[in-house]
N, C-alpha and C positions, 0 to 999 in steps of 0.2 A: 596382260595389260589391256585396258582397253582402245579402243579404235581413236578414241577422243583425248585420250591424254594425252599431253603435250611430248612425255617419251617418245610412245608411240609415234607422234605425227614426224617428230624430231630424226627418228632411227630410220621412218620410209623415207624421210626426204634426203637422210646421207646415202642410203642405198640409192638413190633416184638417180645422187649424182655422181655419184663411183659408175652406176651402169652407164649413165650419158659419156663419163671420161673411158669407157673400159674398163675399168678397173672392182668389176665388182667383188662384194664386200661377203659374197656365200661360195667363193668358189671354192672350196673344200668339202661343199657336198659333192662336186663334181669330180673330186682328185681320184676313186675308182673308176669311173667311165675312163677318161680319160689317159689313165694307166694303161687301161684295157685297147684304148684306141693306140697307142703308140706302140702295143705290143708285150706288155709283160702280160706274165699268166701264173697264174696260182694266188693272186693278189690277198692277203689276209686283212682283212677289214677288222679294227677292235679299238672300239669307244670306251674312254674314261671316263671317270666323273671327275672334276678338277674346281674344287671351291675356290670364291672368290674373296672368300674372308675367315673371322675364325668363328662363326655364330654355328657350325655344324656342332652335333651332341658326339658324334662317331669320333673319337682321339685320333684314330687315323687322317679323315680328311678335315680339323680342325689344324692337324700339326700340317697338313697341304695347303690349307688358306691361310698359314699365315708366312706362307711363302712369297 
């Protein structure tokens, strides 16, 4: 997206305000440090790809977006 589009401006200013309440809106990059900080170890990290509709060509993640 770019910088000026109204998404864009839209999506920093919800994050602007989750961070102002605490409540921010990316903490799931943070969910290994954090694991890591309270103590677990061997932590397996493993990213999906998860569509959000059915416009993918792949039958696989077509029959997931229209989940």
């Amino acid at each position: 997206m770019k910088p000026d589009s109204a998404l864009y401006v839209w999506s920093e200013l919800q994050r602007e305000v989750a961070a102002k309440i605490g409540r921010d809106l990316d903490s799931a990059k943070r969910y290994e440090s954090e694991m890591e900080r309270v103590g677990f170890t061997d932590i397996v990290l493993t990213k999906y790809t998860w569509p959000l509709n059915r416009w993918p060509k792949d039958p696989k993640y077509k029959e997931l977006g229209m989940s």
